[in-house]
C-alpha positions in Angstrom: -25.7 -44.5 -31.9 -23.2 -42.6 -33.7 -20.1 -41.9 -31.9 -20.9 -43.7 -28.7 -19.3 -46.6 -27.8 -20.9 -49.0 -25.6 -19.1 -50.1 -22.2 -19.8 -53.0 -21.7 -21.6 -56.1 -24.1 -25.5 -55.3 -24.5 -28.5 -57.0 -25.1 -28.3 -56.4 -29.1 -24.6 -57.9 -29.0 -25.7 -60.9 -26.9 -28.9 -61.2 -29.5 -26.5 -60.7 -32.3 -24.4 -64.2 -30.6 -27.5 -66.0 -30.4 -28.9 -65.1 -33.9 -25.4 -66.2 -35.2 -26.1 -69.3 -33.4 -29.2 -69.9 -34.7 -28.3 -69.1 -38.4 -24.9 -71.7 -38.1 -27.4 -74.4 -36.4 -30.0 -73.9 -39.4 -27.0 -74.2 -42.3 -25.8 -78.0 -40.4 -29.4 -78.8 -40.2 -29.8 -77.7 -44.1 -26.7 -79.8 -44.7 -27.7 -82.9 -42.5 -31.2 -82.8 -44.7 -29.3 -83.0 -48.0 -26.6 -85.6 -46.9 -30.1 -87.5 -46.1 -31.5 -87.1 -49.5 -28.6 -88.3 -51.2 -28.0 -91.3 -48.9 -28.7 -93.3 -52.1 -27.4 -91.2 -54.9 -24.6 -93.3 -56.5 -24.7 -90.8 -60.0 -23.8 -86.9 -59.3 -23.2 -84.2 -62.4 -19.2 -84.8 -60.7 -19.8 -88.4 -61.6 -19.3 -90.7 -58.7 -21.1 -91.2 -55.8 -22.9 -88.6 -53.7 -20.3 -87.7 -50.6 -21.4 -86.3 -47.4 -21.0 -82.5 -46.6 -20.4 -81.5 -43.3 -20.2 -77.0 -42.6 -17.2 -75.3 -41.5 -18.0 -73.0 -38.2 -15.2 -70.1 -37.5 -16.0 -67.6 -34.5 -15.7 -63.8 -35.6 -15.7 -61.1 -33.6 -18.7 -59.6 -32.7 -18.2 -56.1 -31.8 -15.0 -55.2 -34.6 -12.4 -53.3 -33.4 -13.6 -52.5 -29.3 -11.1 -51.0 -27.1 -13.2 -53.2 -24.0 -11.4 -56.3 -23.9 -14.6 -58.1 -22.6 -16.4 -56.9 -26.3 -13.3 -58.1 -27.9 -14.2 -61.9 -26.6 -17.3 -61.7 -27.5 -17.8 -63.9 -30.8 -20.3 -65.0 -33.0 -20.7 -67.9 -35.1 -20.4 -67.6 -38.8 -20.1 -70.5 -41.9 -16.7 -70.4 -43.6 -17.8 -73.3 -46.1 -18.4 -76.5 -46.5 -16.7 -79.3 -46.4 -16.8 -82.8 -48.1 -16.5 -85.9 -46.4 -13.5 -87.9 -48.3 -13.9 -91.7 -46.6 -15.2 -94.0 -48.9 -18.5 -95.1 -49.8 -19.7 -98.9 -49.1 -19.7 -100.8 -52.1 -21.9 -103.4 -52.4 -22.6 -106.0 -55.0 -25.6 -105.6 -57.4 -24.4 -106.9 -61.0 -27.7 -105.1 -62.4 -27.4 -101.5 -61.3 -26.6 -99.7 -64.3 -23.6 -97.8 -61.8 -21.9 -101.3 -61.1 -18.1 -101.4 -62.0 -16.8 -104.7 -63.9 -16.5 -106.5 -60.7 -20.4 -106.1 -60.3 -20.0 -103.7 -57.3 -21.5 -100.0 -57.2 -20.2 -97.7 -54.4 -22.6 -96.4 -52.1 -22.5 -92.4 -50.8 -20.4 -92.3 -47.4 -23.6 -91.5 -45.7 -24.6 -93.1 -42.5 -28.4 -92.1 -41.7 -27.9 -93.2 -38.1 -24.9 -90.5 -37.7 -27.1 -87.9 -39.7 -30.1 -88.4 -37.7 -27.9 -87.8 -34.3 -26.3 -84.9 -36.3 -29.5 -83.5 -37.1 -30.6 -84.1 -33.4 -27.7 -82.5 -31.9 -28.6 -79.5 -34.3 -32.0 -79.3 -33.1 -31.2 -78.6 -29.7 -28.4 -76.4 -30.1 -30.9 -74.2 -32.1 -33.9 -74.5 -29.2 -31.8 -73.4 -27.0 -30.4 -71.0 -29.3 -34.2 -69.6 -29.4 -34.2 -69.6 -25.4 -31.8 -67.8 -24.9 -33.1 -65.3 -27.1 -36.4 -65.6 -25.5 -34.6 -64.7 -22.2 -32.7 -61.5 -23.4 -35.7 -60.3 -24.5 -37.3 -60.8 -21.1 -34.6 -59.2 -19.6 -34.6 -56.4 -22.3 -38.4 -56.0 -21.1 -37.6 -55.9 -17.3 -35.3 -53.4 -17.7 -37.3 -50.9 -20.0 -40.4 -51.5 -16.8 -37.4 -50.6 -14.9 -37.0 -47.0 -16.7 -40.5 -46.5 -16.1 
């Protein structure tokens, strides 16, 4: 409402946290899904191998510029960017790829599946529970409004 401000964090703030959540957790799952996909790519438009991508989380602010110093702590997540892995790929030696340098030896993307597949894991459940604990505001949103009843 215009020209009110609230006194304490609400329900929308804390579902405005969670949906942050849940929007970070779906970009690292996005990115986790394309480092897969390219686990093999050894050509890009850059040239070069594929390199793994990893996003960049920063916590803002979620209630701007609140005079309640409990609203000022509350954060949300947001994506800043993304960020490219720089370790080197594996190289391995296949004379007849048509990427191999003089040596015969064509360097792999710096993609482990076994690390993307924990990442993507990891994601997974930081976004179901994400989803609970939007699930549970609105409960509570419900029992109060029977509340006002």
């Amino acid at each position: 409402m215009k020209g009110v401000e609230r006194t304490g964090p609400g329900v929308f703030s804390a579902m405005e946290v969670a949906a942050s959540g849940l929007t970070a957790e779906r970009s690292r799952m996005n990115t986790v899904a394309s480092n897969l996909a390219n686990a093999r790519t050894t050509r890009t438009e850059e040239g070069g191998p594929y390199r793994r991508i990893d996003p960049i989380f920063r916590a803002q602010p979620a209630a701007g510029s609140a005079t309640d110093p409990v609203m000022r702590a509350i954060k949300r997540v947001e994506v800043s960017g993304m960020r490219e892995d720089p370790a080197p790929g594996q190289l391995v030696y296949d004379p007849g790829h048509p990427d191999a340098n003089a040596e015969g030896y064509v360097e792999l993307p710096n993609v482990n599946v076994v690390t993307e597949m924990v990442n993507m894991m990891t994601a997974s459940r930081a976004y179901e529970a994400g989803v609970t604990s939007i699930e549970s505001l609105k409960s509570m949103a419900r029992a109060a409004l029977k509340i006002g009843r």
